[in-house]
N, C-alpha and C positions, 0 to 999 in steps of 0.2 A: 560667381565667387566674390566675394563684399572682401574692398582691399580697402582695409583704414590706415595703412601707412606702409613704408619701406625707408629701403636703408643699405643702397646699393654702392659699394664703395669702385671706381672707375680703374680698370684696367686697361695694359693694351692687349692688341687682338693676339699675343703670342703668351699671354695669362694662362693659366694651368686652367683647366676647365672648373668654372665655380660650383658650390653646391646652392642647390635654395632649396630653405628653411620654411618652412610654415610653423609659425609661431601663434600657439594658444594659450587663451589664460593670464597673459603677460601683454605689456606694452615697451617700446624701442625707447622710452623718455632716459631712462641710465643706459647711456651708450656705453659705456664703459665696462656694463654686466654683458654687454653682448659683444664677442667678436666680429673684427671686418674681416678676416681671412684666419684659414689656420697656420701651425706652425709651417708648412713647405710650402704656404704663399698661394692656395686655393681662396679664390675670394670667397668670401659667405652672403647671399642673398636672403636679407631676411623678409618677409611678409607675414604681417596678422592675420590669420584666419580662422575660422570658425569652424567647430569640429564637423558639421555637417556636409563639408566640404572631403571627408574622409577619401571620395574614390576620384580627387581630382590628382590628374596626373601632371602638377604644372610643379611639383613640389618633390626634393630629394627625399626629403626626412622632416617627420614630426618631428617639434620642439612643444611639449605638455610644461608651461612654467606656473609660478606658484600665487597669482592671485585668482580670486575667486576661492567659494565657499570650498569646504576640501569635497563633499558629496557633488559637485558639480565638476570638481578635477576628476575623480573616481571615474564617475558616468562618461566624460571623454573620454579616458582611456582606456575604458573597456570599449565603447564604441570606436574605437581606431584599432587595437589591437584584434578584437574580432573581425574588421570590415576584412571581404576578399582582395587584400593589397599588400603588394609584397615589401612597398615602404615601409623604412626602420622608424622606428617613436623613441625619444629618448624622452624621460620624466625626470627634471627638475623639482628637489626635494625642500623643505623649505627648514632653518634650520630647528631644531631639536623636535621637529616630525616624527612623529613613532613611524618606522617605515615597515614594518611587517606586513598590513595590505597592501602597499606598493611591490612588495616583493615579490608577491604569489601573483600580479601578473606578467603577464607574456609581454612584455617591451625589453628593447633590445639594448637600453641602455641607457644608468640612471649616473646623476649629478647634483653634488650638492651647492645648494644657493650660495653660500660662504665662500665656495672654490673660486678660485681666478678662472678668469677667460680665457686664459692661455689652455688651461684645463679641457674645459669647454673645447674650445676649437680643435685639439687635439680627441676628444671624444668623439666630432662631427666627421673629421676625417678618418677616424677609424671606422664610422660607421656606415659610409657613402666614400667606398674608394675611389681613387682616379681612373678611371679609363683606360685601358693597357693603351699606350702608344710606344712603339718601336723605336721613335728617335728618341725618346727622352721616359728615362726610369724616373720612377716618383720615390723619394726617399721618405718612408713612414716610421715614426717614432715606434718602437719595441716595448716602450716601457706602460703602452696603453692599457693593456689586458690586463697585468699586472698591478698599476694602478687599481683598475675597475676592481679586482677581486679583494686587491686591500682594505679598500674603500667599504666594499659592502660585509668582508668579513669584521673590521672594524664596528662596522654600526650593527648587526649581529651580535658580536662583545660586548659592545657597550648599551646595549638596552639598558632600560631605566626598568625591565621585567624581567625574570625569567621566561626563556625562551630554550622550544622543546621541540624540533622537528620528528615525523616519521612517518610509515606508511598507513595510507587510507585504507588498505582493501583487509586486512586481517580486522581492523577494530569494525568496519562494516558487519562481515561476517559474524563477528562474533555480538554485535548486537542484533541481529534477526535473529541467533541461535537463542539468547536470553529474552527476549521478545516472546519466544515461542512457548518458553517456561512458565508455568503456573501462577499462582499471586503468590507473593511474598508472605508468612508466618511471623516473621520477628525483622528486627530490625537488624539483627546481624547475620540477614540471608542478604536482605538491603545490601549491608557491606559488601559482603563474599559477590554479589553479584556484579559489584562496579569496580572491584579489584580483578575479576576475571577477566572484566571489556577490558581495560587498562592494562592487563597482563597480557592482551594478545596482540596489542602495536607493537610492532618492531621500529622500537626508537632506533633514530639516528646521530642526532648534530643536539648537543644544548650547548648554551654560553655559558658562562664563569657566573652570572648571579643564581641560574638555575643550579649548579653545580652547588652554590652557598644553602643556598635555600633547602633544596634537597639535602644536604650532606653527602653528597655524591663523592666517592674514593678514586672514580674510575669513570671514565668517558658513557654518559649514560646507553652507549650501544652495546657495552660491556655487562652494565650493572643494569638489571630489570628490579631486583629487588626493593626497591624506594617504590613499586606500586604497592607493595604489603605493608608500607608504612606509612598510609596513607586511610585516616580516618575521617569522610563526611560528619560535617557536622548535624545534617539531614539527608542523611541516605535515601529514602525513600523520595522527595523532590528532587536529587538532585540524577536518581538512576529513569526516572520518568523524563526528566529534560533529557538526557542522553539517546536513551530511545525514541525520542523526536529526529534526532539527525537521520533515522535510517526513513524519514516520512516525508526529506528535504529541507530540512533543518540544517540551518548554516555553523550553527554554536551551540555550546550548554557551556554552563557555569554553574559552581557551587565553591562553598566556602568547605574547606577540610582540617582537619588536624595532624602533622603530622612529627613523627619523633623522630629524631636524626640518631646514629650508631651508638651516641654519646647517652639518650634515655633524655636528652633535652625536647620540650614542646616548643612547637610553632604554628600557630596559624596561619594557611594560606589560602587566598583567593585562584581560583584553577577557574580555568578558560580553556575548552577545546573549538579547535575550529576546522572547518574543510574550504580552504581559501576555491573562490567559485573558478579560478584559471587556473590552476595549478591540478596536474592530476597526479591519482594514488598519493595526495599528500594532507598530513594531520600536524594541524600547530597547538602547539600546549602552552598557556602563556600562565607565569605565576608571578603574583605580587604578594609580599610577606605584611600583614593584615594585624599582626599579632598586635602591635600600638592600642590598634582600631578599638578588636577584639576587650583589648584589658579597658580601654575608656569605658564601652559601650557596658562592660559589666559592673564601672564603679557607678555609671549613672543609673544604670538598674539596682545594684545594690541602695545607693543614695536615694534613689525616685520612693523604692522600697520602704527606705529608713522612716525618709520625710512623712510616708502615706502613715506608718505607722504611729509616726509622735503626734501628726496632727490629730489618728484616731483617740491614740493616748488621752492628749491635752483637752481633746472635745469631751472625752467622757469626765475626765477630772474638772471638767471647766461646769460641767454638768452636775456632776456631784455636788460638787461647791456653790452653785447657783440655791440645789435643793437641799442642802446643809446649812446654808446662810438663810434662807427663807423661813428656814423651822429652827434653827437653833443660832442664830443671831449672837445673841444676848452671851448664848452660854459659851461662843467661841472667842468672845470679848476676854468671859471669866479664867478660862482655861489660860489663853496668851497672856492675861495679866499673871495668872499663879505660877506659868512655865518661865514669864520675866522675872522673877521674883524669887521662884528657886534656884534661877542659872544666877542671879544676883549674892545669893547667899552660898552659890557652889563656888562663887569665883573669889568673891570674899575669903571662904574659906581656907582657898588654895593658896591665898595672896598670905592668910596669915600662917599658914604652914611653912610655906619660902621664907617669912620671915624668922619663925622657928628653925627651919634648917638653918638656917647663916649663922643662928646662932652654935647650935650645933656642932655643925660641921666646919673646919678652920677655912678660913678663905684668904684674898689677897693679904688682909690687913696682919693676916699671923703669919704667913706665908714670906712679908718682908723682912718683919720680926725675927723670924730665923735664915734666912737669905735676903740680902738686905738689897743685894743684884737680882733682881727677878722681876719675874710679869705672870700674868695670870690673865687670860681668855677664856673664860664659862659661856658658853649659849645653848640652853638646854632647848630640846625640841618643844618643849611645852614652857608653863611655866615652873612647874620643878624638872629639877631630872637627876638621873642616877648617878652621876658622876663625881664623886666626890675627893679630896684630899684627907691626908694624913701625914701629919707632925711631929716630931717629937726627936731629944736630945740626952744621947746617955751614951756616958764612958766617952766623953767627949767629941760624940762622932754626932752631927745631924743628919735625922731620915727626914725621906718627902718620899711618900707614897701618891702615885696617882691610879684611882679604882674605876674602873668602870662595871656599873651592877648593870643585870639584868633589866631589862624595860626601859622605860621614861614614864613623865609626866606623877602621878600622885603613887601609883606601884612601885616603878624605878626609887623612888625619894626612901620608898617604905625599906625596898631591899637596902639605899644607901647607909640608913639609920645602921642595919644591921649589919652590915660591912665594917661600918668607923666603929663598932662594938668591938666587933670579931678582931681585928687587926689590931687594936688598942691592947685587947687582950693579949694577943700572943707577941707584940712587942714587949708590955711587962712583963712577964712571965723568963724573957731571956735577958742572962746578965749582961752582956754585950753584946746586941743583936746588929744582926747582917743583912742583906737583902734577900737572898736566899734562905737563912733561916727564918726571917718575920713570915713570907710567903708560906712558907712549909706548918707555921704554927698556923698561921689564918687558914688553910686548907685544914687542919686537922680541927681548930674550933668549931670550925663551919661544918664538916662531916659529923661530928660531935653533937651539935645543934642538932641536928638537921635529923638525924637518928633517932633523936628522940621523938621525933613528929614523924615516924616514919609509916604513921595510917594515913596520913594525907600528904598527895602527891605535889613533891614541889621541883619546879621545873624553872628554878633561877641559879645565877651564880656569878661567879663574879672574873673577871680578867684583872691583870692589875703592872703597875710599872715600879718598881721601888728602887732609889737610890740611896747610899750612906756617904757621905764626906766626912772622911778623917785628916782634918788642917793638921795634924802634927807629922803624919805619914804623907802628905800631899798626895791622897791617894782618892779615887771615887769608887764605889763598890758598887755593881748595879747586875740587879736579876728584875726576870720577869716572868708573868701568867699571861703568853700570848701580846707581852707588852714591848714594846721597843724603845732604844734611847735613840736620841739623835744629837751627835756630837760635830760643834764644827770647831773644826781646830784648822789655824792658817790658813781661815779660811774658806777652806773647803768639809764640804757632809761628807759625815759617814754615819749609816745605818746600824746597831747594835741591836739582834734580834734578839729576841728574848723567847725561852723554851716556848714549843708550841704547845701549852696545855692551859687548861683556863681550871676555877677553882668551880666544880659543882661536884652532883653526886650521879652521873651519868654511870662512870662505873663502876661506883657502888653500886648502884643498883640492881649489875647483872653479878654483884658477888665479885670485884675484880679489885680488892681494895690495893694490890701490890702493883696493880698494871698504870697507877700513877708515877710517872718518874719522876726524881727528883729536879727540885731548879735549878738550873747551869748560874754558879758563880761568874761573875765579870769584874775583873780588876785593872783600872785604870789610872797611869800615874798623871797628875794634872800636871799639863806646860802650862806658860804665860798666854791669855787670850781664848783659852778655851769656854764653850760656851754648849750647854744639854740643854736638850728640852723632852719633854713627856707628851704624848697626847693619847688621848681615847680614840678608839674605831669612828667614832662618828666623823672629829675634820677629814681623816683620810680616805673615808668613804660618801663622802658628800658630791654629787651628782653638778656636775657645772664645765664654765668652759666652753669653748664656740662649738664642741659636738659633743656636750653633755654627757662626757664621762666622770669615772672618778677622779678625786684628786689623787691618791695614790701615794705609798712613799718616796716613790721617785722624787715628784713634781712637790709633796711637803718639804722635800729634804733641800731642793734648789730653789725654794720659796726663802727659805730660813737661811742658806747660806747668801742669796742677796743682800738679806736686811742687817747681816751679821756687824756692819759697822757701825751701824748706828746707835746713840744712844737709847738706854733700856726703853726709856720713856716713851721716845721717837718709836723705837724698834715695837713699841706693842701696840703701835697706832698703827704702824703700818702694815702689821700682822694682819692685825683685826680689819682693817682696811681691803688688804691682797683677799681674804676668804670670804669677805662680802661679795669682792667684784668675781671671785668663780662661783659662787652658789648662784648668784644671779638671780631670776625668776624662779630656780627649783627650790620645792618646797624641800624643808628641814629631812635627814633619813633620819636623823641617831642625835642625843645628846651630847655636843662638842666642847671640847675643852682639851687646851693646850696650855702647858706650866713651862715658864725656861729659866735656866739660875744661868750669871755671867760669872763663871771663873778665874776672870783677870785677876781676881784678890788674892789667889794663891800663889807666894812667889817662888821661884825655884830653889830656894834654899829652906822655904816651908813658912817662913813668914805668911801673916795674913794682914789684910788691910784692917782698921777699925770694924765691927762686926761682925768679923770671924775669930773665933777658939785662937791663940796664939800656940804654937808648941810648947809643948812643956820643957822644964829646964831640965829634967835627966835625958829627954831625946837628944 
């Protein structure tokens, strides 16, 4: 017997009788991890020895510790728990060990590296009693067994898998029976036949993560049903590996699919085993894969995509090789005439914007009749639909704001004939209101539109109209699906405007009464008050750190921010605040936002320089 060291700590001859250890695996250099005695004062004799030494009789109790490869810890403690000896082995576990094969064998008692030596020593004397002697009772700690079972029920819970105990001899049986069965037809006889094996273990013990995994309600000795919910993802290899165990097969594995009570999926990795010391027993071990699963399909999706474009790219790389070869010259002519008509298309568009501005009023008439205001135009293109409307009678000022149908060179087309239409039905009323100019531009506009009624037209217009009467100090405001936004001391408030926009939608199913009329809004002006108008496009414009809308919430707390500032300041930093949310995302809608400052109106109806004064019979 090869003794490479000890570690005998000196008693006298009236010392409790000691135990000796034979210690594999390990060396005595951390005295500290090995006790000198246990807790009731039994010395401990330790000695290295080597497992081959298995049938020597100079030793109480194997100690299996944790160095050395772990197939070479294995291989001794199978070789000691098998040997004809009725010496106890305890196995020192090392820590975050998967201890599951430690489990299934026959040693009489395990310990973890991390645990103190008091531990330890207390483990050795429960496992190599003292000696009945008459004169003197040996008092042994109670709380040992206890311990142990904590201990290993503990590490049982807390696997880092799902963990499945149950009997061996019914899933035997029931794989020679399916063995004996014919070849398989389809792939979901496959199934049926590896839910059958699976259905005939009588499960016992899982822990808390199989419980997850599965979606277990009930102890799974309770619940068999979680084997019906269990779909291979290769049934046919994985019901062939299975029936290798009944040919001496230690394991099968396969990956499955399986849907919890909820109709949710998961992937999991499934491990059966039949631990070679343990009899009539089946361990199930599961690891949830689904991470794995979703990678490994983006990189096949992706591996996919790339094979594709590169084939793409090669063929077009191809074409253009033998396109350039033969027609050279002529692809020169072509990209010079496609330069040259985008040159004369963008010319043309530049001189159209130039014609709308003229057209259509913008800031400069805009101040002219509200001398307090700002104007923010940014159309998606270079034109866009988005247009103002002006005008002064019965000494009240309107400002209309329109948004047409489309953008870019169409939207401009519809805007032309919006500023017609509303023009019209403003003259037309002797002192017109925001609700009646709306009611007149919906009835020109159906008017028009009527008469073109062999070709289909599928535009129309939404729009915001307000009237200020300085001598009433009063604001009139309706809308087509348009809103005002009012901050007064302060604080926003939103003013919705009827949810109907101005087309021929239904007219056209014959519905001409099922337009309702536009809800009047009458407003008296305080000191400080201050409206603004804007079109669907700023409040739908995509930005912001998770690329939503902007919304009238977050317009409305935008606006009431800047609400102190001068007009000037206030439309810089308008124009500023909606740069930094659009950010990177490109344009939705042509944007434009109008705001008039009402501080000129005083509360006794005064107006600053500017504005209409009251008349002298009010």
């Amino acid at each position: 017997m090869p003794l490479t060291g000890t570690m005998t700590p000196s008693f006298s001859d009236t010392s409790p009788t000691p135990i000796r250890v034979g210690l594999v695996h390990d060396t005595l250099a951390a005295r500290s991890k090995w006790p000198q005695a246990t807790p009731s004062g039994r010395p401990l004799e330790w000695t290295i020895m080597d497992s081959a030494d298995a049938v020597s009789r100079l030793v109480d109790i194997w100690v299996i510790g944790t160095q050395g490869s772990r197939q070479e810890r294995l291989h001794t403690a199978r070789c000691l728990t098998s040997a004809a000896s009725s010496t106890p082995i305890l196995i020192v576990l090392a820590a975050l060990e998967e201890p599951s094969t430690w489990l299934a064998l026959n040693a009489d008692g395990y310990h973890e590296a991390s645990s103190a030596a008091a531990l330890l020593g207390q483990r050795l004397e429960t496992l190599v009693p003292q000696p009945q002697n008459p004169s003197k009772s040996i008092v042994t700690s109670p709380s040992i067994a206890e311990a142990e079972t904590q201990f290993w029920a503990s590490t049982f819970d807390m696997a880092g898998a799902g963990l499945i105990t149950g009997r061996a001899q019914g899933f035997l049986e029931s794989l020679r029976h399916i063995g004996q069965l014919g070849p398989m037809r389809s792939r979901d006889e496959a199934i049926d036949r590896i839910r059958r094996i699976l259905g005939s273990v009588t499960w016992e013990l899982n822990n808390p993560m199989a419980r997850q995994l599965l979606d277990l309600r009930t102890p799974v000795s309770l619940e068999f049903g979680f084997v019906n919910r269990l779909t291979p993802l290769q049934p046919r290899a994985l019901l062939a590996d299975l029936l290798s165990l009944q040919n001496g097969g230690l394991r099968s594995a396969g990956d499955v699919l399986v849907r919890d009570q909820n109709g949710q999926l998961r992937y999991l990795s499934l491990e059966l085993s039949l631990p070679e010391s343990a009899e009539d027993t089946l361990l199930l071990t599961l690891l949830d894969i689904s991470h794995r699963v979703e990678l490994e399909s983006q990189l096949r999706d992706h591996v996919n995509h790339l094979e594709e474009r590169v084939e793409e790219r090669t063929l077009q790389i191809r074409q253009a090789n033998a396109k350039l070869e033969t027609e050279g010259n002529q692809r020169q002519r072509l990209a010079d005439q496609v330069r040259q008509n985008l040159v004369h298309i963008t010319q043309g568009v530049i001189s159209a914007k130039a014609i709308l501005e003229v057209a259509l009023p913008g800031k400069e008439e805009l101040q002219q009749l509200f001398p307090q205001s700002l104007l923010i135009d940014r159309p998606r293109d270079i034109l866009g639909g988005d247009f103002l409307f002006l005008a002064e009678k019965c000494g009240r000022r309107t400002l209309a704001l329109i948004d047409s149908t489309g953008h870019g060179v169409p939207g401009s087309m519809v805007a032309l004939l919006g500023s017609m239409l509303i023009q019209r039905a403003h003259a037309e009323l002797e002192c017109p209101m925001p609700n009646d100019i709306l009611f007149g531009f919906r009835a020109a506009f159906n008017q028009r539109m009527n008469s073109q009624s062999e070709v289909p037209q599928m535009f129309g217009f939404d729009g915001a109209v307000v009237t200020l009467d300085p001598d009433a100090g009063q604001l009139h405001f309706a809308g087509a699906r348009g809103d005002l936004y009012l901050i007064r001391n302060g604080q926003a408030q939103v003013i919705r405007g009827t949810r109907e926009s101005i087309d021929l939608i239904a007219g056209r199913h014959g519905q001409e009464s099922a337009h309702p009329e536009f809800e009047a809004h009458v407003l008296d002006i305080l000191p400080g008050d201050q409206i603004y108008l804007s079109t669907d496009g700023v409040r739908d414009q995509f930005g912001g750190a998770h690329g939503r809308k902007l919304g009238r919430k977050r317009l409305a707390g935008l606006l009431e921010r800047h609400a102190s500032l001068a007009m000037s300041k206030r439309e810089a930093a308008l124009t500023q605040e909606l740069l930094m949310w659009k950010g990177s995302n490109a344009k939705v809608d042509d944007a434009m936002l109008v705001g008039i400052d009402l501080s000129g109106i005083q509360a006794d109806g005064s107006t600053v320089p500017g504005l209409r004064p009251r008349s002298a019979e009010a």
